[in-house]
C-alpha angles and dihedrals in degrees: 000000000000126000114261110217113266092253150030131239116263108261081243092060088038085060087057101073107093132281096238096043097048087044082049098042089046086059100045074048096051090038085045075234092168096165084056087044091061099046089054094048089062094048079057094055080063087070107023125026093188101047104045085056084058095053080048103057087044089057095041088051094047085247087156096142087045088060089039089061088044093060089032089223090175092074096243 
């Protein structure tokens, strides 16, 4: 298992990553897609440095449900 960083983007910092990558990422989430989670998260990284390592270490740990609350894919 990897370590996940301490803490967690703000949810402010989390907004900034890019209409078309979070709507992207929510489907892979949604498709459990994690090949195509991987390559997002690296389009991410583009943006954000930080908090793509932190999808990263979600998807390295299997956090799957933890990335499904921050996109928020049940329409809440």
């Amino acid at each position: 298992m990897n370590e996940q960083p301490t803490v967690a983007p703000s949810r402010e910092r989390l907004r900034g990553v890019p209409t078309h990558l979070a709507e992207a990422i929510r489907e892979a989430v949604v498709s459990e897609d994690i090949d195509e989670l991987y390559e997002l998260v690296n389009g991410v990284a583009e943006h954000d440095a930080e908090v793509a390592a932190f999808f990263r270490a979600l998807l390295e740990d299997y956090a799957y449900e933890t990335l499904r609350d921050l996109f928020d894919v049940r329409g809440r």
